[in-house]
N, C-alpha and C positions, 0 to 999 in steps of 0.2 A: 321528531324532537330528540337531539345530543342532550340528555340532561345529567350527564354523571355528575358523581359524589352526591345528588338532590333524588330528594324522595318523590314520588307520583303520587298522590291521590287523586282516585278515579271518581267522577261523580256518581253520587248513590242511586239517583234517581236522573234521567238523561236520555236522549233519543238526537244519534247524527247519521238521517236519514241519507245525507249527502255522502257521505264518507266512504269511499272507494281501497284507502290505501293507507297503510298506517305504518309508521317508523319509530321505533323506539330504540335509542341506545343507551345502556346505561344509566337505567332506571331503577330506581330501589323501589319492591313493591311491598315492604313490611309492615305487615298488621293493616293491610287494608280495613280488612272487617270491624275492627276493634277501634281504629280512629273513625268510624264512620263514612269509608268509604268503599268501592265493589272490587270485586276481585278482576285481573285482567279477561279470565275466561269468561266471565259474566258481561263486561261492559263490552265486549268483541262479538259478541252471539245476537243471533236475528234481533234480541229483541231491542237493544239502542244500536247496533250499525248494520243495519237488514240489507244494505248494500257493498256494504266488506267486501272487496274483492284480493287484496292481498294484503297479507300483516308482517311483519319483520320484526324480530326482537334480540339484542344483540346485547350480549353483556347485561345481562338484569340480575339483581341479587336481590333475595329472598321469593324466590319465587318455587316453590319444589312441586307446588303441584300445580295443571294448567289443562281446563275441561273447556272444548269449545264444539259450541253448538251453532255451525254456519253455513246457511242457506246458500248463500251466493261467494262466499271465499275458494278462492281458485290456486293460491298461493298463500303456502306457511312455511316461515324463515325461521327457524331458532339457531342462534349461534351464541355458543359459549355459555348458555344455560347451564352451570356448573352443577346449580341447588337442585335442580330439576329431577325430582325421582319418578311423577306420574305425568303421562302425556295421554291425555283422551280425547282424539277428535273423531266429532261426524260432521263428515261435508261434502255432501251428496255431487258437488260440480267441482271438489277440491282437484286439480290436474297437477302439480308441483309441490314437493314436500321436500325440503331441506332442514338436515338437525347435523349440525359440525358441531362438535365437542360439545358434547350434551351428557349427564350424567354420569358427573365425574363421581369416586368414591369420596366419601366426605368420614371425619373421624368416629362418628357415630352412626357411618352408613350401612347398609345390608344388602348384597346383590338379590336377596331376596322382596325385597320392599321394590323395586322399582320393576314399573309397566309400562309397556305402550301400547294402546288401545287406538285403530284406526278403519272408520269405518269410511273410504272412498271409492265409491262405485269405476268411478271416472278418472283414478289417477294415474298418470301417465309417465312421472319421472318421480326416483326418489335419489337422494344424495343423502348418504348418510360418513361420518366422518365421525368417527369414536376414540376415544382415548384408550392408548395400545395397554392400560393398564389396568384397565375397569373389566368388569364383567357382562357381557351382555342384558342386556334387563329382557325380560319377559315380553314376549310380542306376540299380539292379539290380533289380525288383519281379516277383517271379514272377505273379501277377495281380492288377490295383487294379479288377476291375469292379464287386468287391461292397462299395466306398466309396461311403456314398451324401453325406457332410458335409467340407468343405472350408475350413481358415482358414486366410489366406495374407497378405502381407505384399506389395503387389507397388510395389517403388521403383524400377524402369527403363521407367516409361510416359511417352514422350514423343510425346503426341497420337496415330496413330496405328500410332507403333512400338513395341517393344521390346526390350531385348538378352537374346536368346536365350540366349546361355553364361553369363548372371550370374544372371538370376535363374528361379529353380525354381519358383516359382509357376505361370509358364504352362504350363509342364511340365509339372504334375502336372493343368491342367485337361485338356490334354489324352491323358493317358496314361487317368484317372479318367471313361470317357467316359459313365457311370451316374449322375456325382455329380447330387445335384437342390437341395441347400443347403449356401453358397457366403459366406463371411465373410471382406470385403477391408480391410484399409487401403491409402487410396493417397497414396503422397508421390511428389513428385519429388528427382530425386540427378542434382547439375547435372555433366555429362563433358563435359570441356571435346576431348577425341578419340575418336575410334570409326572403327571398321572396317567400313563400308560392310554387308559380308556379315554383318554380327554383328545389327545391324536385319531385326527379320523383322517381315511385316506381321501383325493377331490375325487367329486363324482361328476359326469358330466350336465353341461347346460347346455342344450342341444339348438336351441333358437339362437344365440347371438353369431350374428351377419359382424356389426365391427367393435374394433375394442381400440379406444386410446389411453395407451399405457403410459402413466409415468416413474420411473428410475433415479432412485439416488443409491448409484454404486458405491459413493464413500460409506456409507449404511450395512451394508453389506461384508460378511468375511469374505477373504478371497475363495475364490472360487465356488460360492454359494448364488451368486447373481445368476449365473447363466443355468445351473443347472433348477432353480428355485423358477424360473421362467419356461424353463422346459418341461417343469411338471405342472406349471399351468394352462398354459397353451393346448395343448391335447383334450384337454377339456371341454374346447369352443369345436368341436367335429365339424360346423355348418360356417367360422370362420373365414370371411370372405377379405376383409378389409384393415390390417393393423397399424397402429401408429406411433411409433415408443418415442417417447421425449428422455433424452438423457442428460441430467442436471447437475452440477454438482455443488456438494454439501459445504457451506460456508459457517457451520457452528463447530462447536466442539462435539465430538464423541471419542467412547474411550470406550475400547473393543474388550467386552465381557466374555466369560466364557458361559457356553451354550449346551443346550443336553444335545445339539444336532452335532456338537463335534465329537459324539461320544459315538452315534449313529451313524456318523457320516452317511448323512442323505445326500452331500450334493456330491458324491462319488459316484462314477460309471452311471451317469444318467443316460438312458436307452432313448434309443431312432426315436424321433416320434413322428407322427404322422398329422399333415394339414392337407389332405387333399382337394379343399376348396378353396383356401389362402388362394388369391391373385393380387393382390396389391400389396406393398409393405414402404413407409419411411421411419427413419428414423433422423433423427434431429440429439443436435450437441453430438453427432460420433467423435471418436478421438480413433487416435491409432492404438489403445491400449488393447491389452491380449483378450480384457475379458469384451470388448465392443469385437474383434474381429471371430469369438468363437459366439459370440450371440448370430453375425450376421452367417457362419456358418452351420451353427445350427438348424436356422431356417430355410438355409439351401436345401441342408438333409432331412430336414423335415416335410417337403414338400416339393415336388416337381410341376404344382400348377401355377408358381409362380409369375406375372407376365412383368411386372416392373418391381424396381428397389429403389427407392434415393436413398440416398444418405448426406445431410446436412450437415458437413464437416464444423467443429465448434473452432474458432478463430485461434483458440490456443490451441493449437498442436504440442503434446508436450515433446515430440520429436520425430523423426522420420524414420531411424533405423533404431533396431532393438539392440542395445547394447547388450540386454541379457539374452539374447540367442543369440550374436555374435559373438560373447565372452566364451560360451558354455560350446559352440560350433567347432572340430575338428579344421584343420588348417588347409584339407582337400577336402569339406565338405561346403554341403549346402550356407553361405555365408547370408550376411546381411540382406534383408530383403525392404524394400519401402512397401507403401499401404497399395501400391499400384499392386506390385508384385503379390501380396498377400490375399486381396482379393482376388486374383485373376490368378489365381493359386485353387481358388475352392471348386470342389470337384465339376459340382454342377453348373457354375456360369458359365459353362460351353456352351451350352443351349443359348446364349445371347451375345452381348457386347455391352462393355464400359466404355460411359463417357465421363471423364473426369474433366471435371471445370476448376474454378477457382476454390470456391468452397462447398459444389455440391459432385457428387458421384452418382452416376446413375447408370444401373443395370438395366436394358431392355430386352424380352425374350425378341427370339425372330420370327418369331411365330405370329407377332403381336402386330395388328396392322392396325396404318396412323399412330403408331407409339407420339404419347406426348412430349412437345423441344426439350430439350433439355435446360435449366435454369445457366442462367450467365454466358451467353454464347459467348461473348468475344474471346477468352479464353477457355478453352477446351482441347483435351486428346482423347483419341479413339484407339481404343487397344482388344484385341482378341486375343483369346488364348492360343488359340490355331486356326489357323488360315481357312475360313468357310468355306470358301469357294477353288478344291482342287484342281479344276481345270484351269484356272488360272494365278499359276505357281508364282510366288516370289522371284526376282530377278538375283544372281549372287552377290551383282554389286551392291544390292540394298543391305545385303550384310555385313560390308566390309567397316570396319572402326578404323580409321585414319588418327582418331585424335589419343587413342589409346597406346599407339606405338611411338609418340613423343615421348620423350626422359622424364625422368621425375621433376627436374629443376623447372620445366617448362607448365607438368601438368600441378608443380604446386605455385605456379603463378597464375593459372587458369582459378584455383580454387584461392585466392587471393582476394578474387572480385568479386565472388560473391559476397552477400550480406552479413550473414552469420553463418554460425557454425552449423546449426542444421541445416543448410542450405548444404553445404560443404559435405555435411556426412551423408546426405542423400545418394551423392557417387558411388555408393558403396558399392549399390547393387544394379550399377552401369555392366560391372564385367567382371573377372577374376582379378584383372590388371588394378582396379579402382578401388579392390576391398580394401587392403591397407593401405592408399593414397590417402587419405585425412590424418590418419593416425601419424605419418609423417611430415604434414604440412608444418610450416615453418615457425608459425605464432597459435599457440592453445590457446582460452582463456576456459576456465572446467570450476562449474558452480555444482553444487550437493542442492537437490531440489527435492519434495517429495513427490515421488511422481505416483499415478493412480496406479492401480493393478501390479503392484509387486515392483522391486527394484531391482538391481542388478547383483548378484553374485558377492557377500563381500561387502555389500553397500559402497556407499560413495569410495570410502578406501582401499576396498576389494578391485574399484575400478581403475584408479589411478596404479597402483601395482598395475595391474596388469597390462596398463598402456605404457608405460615405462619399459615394461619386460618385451613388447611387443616392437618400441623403438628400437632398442638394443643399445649400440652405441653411437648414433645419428645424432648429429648436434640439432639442437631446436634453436630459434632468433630467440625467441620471447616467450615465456610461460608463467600464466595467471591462476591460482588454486585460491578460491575462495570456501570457506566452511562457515556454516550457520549453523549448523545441529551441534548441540554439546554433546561429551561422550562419544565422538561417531568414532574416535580414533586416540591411540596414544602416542606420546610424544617421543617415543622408541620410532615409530612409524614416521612420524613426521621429519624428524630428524634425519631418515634415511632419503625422504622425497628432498631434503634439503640437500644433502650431498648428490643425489642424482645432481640437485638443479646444477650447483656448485663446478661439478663436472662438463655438463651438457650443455648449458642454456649459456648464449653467448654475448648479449643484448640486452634485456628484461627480464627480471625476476620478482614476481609480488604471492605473497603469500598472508591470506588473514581465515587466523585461527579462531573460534566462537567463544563471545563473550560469557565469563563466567563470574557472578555477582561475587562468591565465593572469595572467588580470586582478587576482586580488587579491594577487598577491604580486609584482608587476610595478610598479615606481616610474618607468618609463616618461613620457615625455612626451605622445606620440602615439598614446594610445590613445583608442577610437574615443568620440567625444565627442558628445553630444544638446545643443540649445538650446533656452532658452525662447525667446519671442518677446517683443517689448516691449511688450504689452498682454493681458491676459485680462479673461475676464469668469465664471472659476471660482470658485464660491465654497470648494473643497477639494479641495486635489490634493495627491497619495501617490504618488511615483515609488521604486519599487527598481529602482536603476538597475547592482547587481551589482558594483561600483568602475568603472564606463562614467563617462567626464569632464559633469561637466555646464557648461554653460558658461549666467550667468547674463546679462539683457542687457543693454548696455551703452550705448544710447539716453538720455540726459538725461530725455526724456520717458515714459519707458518708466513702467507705472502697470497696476496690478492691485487697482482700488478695490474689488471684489467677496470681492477673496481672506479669506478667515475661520481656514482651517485649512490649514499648510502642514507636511509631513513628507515628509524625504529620507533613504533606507535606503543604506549604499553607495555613496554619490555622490564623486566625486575632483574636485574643483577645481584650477584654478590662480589664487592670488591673488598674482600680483607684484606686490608696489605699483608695481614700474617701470615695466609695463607699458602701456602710451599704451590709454587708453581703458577699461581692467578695471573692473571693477565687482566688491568684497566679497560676499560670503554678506550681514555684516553690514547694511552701504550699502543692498543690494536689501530687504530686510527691514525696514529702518529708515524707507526715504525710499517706496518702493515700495507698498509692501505699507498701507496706513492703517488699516484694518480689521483689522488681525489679530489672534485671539487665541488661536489656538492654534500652537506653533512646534515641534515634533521634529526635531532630527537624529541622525541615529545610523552607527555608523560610517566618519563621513568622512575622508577623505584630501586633501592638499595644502589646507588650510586655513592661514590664516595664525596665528603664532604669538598675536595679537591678536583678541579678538572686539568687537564692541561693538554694543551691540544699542539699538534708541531705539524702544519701542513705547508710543505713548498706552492703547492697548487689547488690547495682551499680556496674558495673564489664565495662559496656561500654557507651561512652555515646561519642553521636557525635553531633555538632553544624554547622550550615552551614546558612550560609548569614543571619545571626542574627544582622539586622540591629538596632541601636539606640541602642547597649547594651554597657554600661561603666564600669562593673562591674559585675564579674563571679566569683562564692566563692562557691566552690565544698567541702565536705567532705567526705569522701568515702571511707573507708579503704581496700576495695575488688576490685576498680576501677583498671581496666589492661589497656585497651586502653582508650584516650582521643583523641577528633578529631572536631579541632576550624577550621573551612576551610570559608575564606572570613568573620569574625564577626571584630567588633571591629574597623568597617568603615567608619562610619559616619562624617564626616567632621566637621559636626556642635558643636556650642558648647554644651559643658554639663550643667549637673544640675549644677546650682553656689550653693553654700555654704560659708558665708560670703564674698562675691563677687568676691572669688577666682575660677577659675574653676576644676572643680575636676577631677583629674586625672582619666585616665581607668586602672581599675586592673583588675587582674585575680590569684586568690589564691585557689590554691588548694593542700588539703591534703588527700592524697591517698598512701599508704607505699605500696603498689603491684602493683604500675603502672609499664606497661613494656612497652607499645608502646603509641608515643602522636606524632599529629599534629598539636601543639600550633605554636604562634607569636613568642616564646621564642628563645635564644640563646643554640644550640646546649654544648656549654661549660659547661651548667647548668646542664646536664646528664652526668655524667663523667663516668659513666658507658654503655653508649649506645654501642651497636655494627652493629645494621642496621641502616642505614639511606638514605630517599628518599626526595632529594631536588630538588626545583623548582626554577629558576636563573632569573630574569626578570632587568628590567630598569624603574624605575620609574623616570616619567617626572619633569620639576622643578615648576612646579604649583603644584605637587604631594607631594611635600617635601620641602614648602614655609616656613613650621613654624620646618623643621630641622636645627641646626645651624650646622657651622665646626665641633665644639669641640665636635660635638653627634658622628662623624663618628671615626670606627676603623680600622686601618689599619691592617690586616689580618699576612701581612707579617713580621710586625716587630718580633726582638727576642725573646722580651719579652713576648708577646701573648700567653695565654697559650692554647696548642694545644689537640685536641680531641684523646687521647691517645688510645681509646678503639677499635675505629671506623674501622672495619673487612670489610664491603662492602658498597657501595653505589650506590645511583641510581640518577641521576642528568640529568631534564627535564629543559633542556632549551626555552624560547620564544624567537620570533626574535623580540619583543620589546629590546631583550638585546643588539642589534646592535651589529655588524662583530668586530668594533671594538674593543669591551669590552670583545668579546665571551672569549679567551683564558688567557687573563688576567685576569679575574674571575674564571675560572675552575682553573687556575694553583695558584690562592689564596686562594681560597677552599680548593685546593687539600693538598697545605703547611701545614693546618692543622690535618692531618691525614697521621702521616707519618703510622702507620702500614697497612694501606688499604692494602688488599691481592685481591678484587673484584671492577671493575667498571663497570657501566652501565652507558651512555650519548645517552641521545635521544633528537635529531637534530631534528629544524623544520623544516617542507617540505620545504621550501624556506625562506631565507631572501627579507628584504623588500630592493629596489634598493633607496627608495625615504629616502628624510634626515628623522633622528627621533628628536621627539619635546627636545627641550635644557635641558638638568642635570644639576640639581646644582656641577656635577662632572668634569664636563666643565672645570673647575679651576685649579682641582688637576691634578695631577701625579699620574691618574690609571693604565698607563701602562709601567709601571719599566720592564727591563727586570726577566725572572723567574730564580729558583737557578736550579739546574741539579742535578740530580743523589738523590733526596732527598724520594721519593719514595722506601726504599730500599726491603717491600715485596710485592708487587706490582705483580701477578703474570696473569692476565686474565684480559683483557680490550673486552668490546662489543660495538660499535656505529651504532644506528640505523639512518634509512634518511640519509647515508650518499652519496653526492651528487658532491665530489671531486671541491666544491668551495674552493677558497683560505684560506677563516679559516677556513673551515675546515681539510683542508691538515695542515696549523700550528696549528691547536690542536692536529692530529696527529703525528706530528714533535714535538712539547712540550713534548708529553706522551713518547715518544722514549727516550728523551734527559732528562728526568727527573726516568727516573729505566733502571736499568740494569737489571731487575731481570724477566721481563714480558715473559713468555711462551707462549702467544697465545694471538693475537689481533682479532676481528672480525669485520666487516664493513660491514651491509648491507643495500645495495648500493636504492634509488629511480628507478632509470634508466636500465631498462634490458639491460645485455650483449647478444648479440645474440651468441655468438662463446665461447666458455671455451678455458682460456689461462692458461698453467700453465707451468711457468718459473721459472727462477732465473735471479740473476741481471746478469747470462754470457750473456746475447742475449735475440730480441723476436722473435724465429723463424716462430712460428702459424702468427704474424704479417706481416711481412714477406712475408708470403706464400699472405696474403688477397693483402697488397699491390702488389705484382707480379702479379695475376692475373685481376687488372682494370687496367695493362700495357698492358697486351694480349688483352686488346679490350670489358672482362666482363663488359657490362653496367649495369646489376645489380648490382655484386660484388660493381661496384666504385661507385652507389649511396649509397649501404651500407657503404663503403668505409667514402664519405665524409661523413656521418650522425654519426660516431665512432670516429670522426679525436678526438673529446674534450675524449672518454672516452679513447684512444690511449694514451692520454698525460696524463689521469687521474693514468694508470697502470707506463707510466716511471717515472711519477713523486713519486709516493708509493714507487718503488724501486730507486731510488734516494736520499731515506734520509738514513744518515749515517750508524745507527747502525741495520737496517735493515738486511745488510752484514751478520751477525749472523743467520740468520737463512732463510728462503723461502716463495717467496706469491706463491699462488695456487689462480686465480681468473676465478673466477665459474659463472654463469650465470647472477643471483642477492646478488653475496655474492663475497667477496675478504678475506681473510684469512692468517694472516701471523703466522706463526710456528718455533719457535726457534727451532736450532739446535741440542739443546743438552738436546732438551725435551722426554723422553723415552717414546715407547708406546702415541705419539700422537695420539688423536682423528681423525677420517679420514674426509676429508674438504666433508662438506654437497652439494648438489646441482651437481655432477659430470658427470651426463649421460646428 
């Protein structure tokens, strides 16, 4: 029974002789007694369910105390018994007891009030799983010898202590002095106090044979995991079998300070000794420092070792340690991969690595029929020295052929590979290969956090140092992305910007982390990056997040390389007062001679004035260029232009003689061929694509428009966009239902040659009124003319959702060309069934309705859940000139085809 947020009342009086197995979740048991009804422990005991054989209770509230008296109960589940302060069971054949977070402290709780009281001759496993903040409750166990399985929770191991009154875990190892399999998780639970006496050291448990452990290292301080494992371990003397699962943590935690770092317990942890350990996996390895000093731990812990997997986790956070190669002397021991690192520790001499795809596996040689190894088709076999001295190595097996190639050749070799840890793997090929990545041609270098410590410096410490490591070697392309705030200052950045300036000859991107701060802060003094007054970049991409950029202001300053320039985010200050400043425009203009590609996009403190003077402009886009009144392009080479949201501001402009000054936009460019301007389509008299966007602006929107500014579309005189071949026309449902078709079909009036349309529908109109137009007044919705589309031949509408205007926008386009070949309509809403008719009948319909007459219950919930897209297909074939030709309606697509269209395309979506 699921019955939360509802109360149980148990019958008072009752006997369910049948009753084997019982499930409760989330059952309120309050005031049984007082509403006249029995307590859970009373209605569970021999006397109403004599045949009980396992009970389960999960989430129940009000229940703190629970006495069960059962003859035949074999299994007891409590989970999340928060209230739960007394537990008393006798059950003489009880073999399984399970209590995960049970006895939590409560605001008026007492570690002294709570007990558990357990009298099972015969039980054979217990899992206990405690809250790391409670107190252990008192435990009463008349005998645990004949438990032989154990899973435990144990969150008070600091290296090698534990707190004795908290947690029950060690408790129960040793109380359970029989048990032989043994299931852990270990976390740590940082206490910032403790009572000296409350630390007791682990004593050994001499029966357990195997232990499956599981680890979450994110939990964990650095270097507390390995050595908090190595003081459990030692514990198990008769340890035969281990199995560690390494997982890692996907919540928040936020690293306390602990009385173990006062202690430091996990410092110089000693040898330990597993003398009967023969088997070891562990699962999720990575290549972090602290998985490759657990697996050497176990080496030196043990010589009886026969096998090791290691179940490599898919994320590798990388192949070579960039913090021992940072930290490495320039003749020493450099880079080494996971191969090299295991087949590094001392004692896997005694056998042989097979490394596969994703597993690793150590066998002794000692070990006869060793088990296959997982994943054959890919695997290498590696020994640390050659086992068998009578039969020596050949010297030509050692000779490197591809190492004595030039740099130019071996940084086209590392070209091909996939990414860059593919790439940095070479490292530890040879002496020759250590710095071969750090020179390859194109970086891209992301700041990630990685488990078990970072490198040197952090992400910033790292790029220094590989710049310093290049020297003066030019790079193609270099990509630095930053996600962490704070990781670095804009002094720093600044200087990686001049490296690039210098070095990078090709590609240049740089994006610095988003600071909320920063974008709604009009601040003067925010933290600001420069260029320098020379590059030799042929394309640089800064998101610089609203960080100030400051452009340079050198007379001579010159970036004859530069081709492509784009800034995300960037805040300028352009005083013109200012002694020495230098424009966006100015640097751009006089600077930059080669440019022809320009982006800005959301910048700040820009001046009210742009002015742009490019011989070899070819593109240039603008986007949310706020405060800008004025845009004066020259450009002779300029093809596409693209203004998206500028020219916004509301407020007023510069006055000049206390008039205020209009916003323009002037621009002279004889090769433009495609623009996104504010402008009137009429002003292209040559255009023949066109992609429009139809919206509704409010009448607060359009306060300071009068009458006499609006044009009525439709009138005769109007002169129409003669050239216009296709269009594409994205509507908002700001434009309201009402206005929808009456605007498309005024649009449309002006483009009688259209041969193409595109309309994309928005997922839903809004049901709720829209804020008042000043169009409220007029007569925007005249009826349309007909038939004025005259080549008109292929209509597509996406989102279509068979609401009522959208059905009269498809009735409008009918009734306005006679000449359309093919409509398309793809639909929001799956069809489940493919109908494909003509307006004689719907027989497939038909057949569905007959069959929820015969009694299909399924069919007729399908049935009624279609009844609206039913109506959607008679209503399609219902409009007049439809007649002409035939729908075919496909799963997510409906498709009409004129008749006397030859060699029609065949309707998509059919099986």
């Amino acid at each position: 029974m699921y019955v939360t947020d509802y109360g149980l009342r148990l019958p008072a009086a009752a006997k369910y002789e049948a009753l084997t197995e019982l499930t409760l979740l989330g059952a309120s048991f309050g005031g049984e007694a007082a509403n006249g009804g029995r307590a859970l422990g009373d209605f569970v005991s021999s006397s109403c369910c004599p045949r009980l054989r396992k009970l389960r209770v999960s989430f129940p509230v009000g229940l703190p105390q629970l006495v069960l008296r059962a003859e035949a109960l074999e299994e007891l589940d409590l989970y999340f018994a928060q209230d739960l302060q007394t537990l008393d069971v006798t059950a003489p054949n009880l073999r399984v007891l399970k209590l995960k977070h049970c006895f939590y402290n409560g605001p008026d709780d007492h570690d002294e009030d709570k007990a558990i009281r357990i009298v099972a001759p015969r039980l054979e496993e217990i899992a206990v799983h405690n809250d790391q903040t409670c107190r252990r409750p008192a435990v009463d166990t008349h005998d645990l010898t004949s438990v032989r399985r154990l899973s435990l929770h144990l969150y008070t191991m600091h290296g090698k202590y534990y707190d004795h009154d908290t947690d029950i875990g060690f408790w129960l190892l040793e109380k359970c002095t029989d048990v032989e399999h043994v299931d852990l998780s270990l976390r740590h639970r940082s206490v910032s106090n403790v009572i000296e006496d409350e630390l007791v050291d682990l004593t050994p448990f001499a029966n357990v044979k195997t232990i499956n452990m599981t680890l979450m290292p994110d939990l964990f301080p650095e270097c507390h995991l390995v050595a908090t494992t190595s003081s459990l371990l030692p514990r198990f003397p008769l340890l035969r079998s281990l199995d560690i699962r390494i997982i890692e943590y996907h919540g928040y935690w936020h690293r306390k300070f602990c009385f173990c770092d006062d202690l430091q317990t996990w410092r110089g942890h000693q040898k330990i000794s597993l003398g009967s350990i023969e088997q070891v996996k562990i699962s999720g390895f990575t290549e972090a420092d602290e998985d490759i000093d657990l697996v050497n731990m176990l080496f030196e812990g043990s010589t009886s070792i026969r096998s090791m997997t290691l179940n490599a986790t898919t994320k590798i956070p990388g192949a070579v340690s960039l913090k021992q190669m940072m930290a490495e002397e320039e003749d020493g021991d450099a880079t080494q991969t996971i191969y090299q690192k295991l087949m590094n520790i001392p004692s896997t001499d005694r056998g042989r690595w097979h490394f596969g795809k994703d597993v690793y596996a150590w066998t002794c040689y000692a070990t006869v029929n060793a088990s296959p190894v997982h994943d054959p088709k890919y695997f290498l076999v590696f020994t640390r020295r050659n086992p068998r001295p009578d039969h020596p190595m050949e010297p030509a097996d050692d000779l490197d052929r591809i190492s004595a190639l030039p740099d130019g050749l071996l940084h086209t070799i590392l070209s091909f590979l996939p990414d860059a840890t593919a790439a940095a793997r070479t490292a530890v090929l040879s002496r020759r290969w250590r710095r071969v990545w750090i020179h390859a041609l194109d970086l891209v270098l992301f700041d990630t956090k990685v488990r078990g410590g970072g490198v040197p410096g952090g992400f910033a410490g790292f790029l220094d140092w590989l710049f310093a490591q290049r020297g003066c070697s030019d790079i193609r392309s270099l990509d630095i992305y930053m996600y962490c705030s704070g990781c670095t200052s804009p002094e720093r950045v600044t200087e990686w910007i001049r490296h690039a300036m210098r070095r990078v000859t090709k590609s240049f991107v740089v994006e610095l982390p988003f600071a909320t701060a920063l974008a709604w802060d009009g601040r003067a003094d925010r933290p600001t990056v420069e260029l320098p007054s020379h590059g030799r970049t042929a394309s640089i991409t800064m998101y610089l997040s609203h960080r100030g950029l400051r452009l340079p202001a050198a007379a001579g300053a010159k970036y004859s390389a530069l081709t492509e320039l784009r800034l995300y985010a960037a805040s300028f200050s352009e005083d013109p007062l200012a002694a020495g400043g230098r424009t966006l425009g100015d640097f751009v203009s006089s600077c930059c001679p080669r440019l022809r590609k320009l982006g800005i996009e959301c910048p700040s403190g820009l001046a009210p004035q742009l002015v742009l003077r490019g011989k070899e402009l070819e593109e240039l886009h603008l986007s949310d260029v706020k405060g800008l009144w004025t845009l004066e392009v020259t450009a002779p080479k300029l093809r596409v232009l693209k203004l998206v949201c500028c020219f916004q501001d509301d407020t007023l402009g510069p006055r000049s003689g206390g008039s205020v000054v209009d916003k323009v936009a002037r621009i002279a460019a004889l090769r433009l061929e495609e623009t996104l301007p504010a402008a009137s389509v009429q002003n292209c008299p040559g255009v023949e694509d066109v992609d429009v966007q139809l919206w509704q602006r409010a009448q607060w929107e359009c306060r300071n428009v009068t009458g006499g500014e609006y044009v009525d579309l439709m009138l005769e005189g109007v002169r129409p966009f003669g050239n216009v071949r296709n269009m594409v026309v994205k509507l908002y449902a700001s434009l309201g239902p009402q206005l929808l078709v009456a605007s498309v079909s005024a649009l449309l009036m002006r483009c009688p040659r259209l041969r193409s349309l595109c309309i994309k529908i928005p997922s839903s109109f809004s049901g709720k009124e829209l804020p008042k137009c000043s169009c409220a007044d007029m007569d925007t919705s005249r009826s349309h003319k007909k038939n004025f589309l005259e080549y008109l031949g292929e209509v597509k509408i996406s989102c279509f959702a068979g609401a009522d205007v959208e059905m009269d926008l498809v009735r409008m386009l009918f009734e306005s060309s006679n000449s359309i070949k093919s409509m398309t309509l793809s639909v929001v809403a799956k069809i489940p069934s493919i109908v494909s008719s003509s307006k004689m009948g719907f027989s497939l319909l038909d057949d569905v309705v007959s069959s929820s007459e015969n009694g299909d219950t399924e069919s007729t919930l399908q049935d009624e859940e279609d009844d609206g897209r039913e109506m959607i297909i008679q209503e399609l074939m219902s409009i007049p000139r439809t007649g002409q030709g035939r729908w075919c309606f496909a799963k997510d697509l409906y498709t009409w085809t004129c008749s006397t269209t030859e060699n029609a395309p065949p309707v998509q979506d059919l099986g």
